[in-house]
Phi, psi and omega in degrees: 000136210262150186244168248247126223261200168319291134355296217274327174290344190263112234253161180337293184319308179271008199264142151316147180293328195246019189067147187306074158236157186280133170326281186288349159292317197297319183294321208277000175253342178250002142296320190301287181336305203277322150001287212258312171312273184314328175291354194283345195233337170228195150251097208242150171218123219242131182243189207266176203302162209252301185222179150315149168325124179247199203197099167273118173274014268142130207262129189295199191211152177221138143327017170176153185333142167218117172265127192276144182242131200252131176208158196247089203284137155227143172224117181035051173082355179258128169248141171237193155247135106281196166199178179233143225192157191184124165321108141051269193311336171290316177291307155334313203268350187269354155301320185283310187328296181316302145333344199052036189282151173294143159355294206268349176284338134332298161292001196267293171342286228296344153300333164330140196258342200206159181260131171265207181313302168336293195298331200290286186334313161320264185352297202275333170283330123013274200275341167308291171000273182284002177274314186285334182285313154330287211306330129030257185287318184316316169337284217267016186255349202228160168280155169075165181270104179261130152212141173274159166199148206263168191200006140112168190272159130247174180253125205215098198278141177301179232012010193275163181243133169344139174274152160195140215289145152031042188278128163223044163079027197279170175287144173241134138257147196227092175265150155226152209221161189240131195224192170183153157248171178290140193088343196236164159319139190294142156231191188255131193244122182263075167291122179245142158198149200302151180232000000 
């Protein structure tokens, strides 16, 4: 009996989750993707990545309110969770842009302590968004059968860390970017994904 080489030992668990694919091609296409989303809905515009690609065992943490767009990778029967993260306010103006609200009524949002019904809906449309345009591309960039799916926003105070389902320290991958809408200040737009 032959004895049972590497491969034939390796169980679900231990295979990267996304496959023998490069990281930073895999962000830089799904940076693209969400881009390519948002300009369709505000006027968001993405300038180049803020640091390097990182590898995290540990969910990030941020210095100020963050609305998380929660998304759900399955692959050949395995689910993980990622996100996506954008600043209060960022996440505001890109509600009012949706709403068609005028310029200063945009800025005015953008003050809001909490998103109100309006903003929740905008937001969540969104995030539908960028979950299809993932699975989308993911379809044809990964083997086997992918699918993202949005699983709805939190709300996130600083230093708190994301909920993501049955999280037990798996690797995220993390890129973060630096975005802006017209008129307002750059802020930092943050991708996590299962690795």
């Amino acid at each position: 009996m032959e004895a049972a080489t590497s491969t034939d030992s390796e169980t679900a668990v231990d295979r990267p989750f996304m496959g023998d694919v490069d990281l930073t091609e895999l962000l830089d296409l799904l940076v693209d993707e969400a881009a390519g989303s948002l300009a369709l809905l505000s006027d968001f515009h993405l300038a180049d990545a803020a640091d390097e690609d990182v590898i995290e065992h540990d969910r990030p943490t941020w210095k100020d309110v963050q609305i998380v767009f929660r998304l759900g990778f399955s692959i050949k029967g395995r689910v993980r969770m990622g996100l996506m993260t954008m600043p209060l306010a960022e996440a505001l103006t890109m509600s009012g842009s949706l709403l068609m609200l005028p310029r200063d009524e945009v800025a005015q949002n953008r003050q809001k302590a909490a998103p109100d019904e309006g903003d929740k809906e905008a937001i969540m449309e969104a995030g539908n968004l960028i979950a299809g345009a993932f699975d989308a591309v993911l379809s044809k960039r990964i083997h086997g059968t992918v699918e993202v799916k949005f699983f709805g926003c939190q709300g996130l105070a600083p230093g708190d860390m994301p909920w993501i389902s049955a999280f037990e320290a798996e690797p995220l991958g993390i890129r973060r970017h630096t975005a802006s809408f017209s008129n307002f200040d750059s802020f930092e737009v943050v991708l996590v994904i299962p690795v």
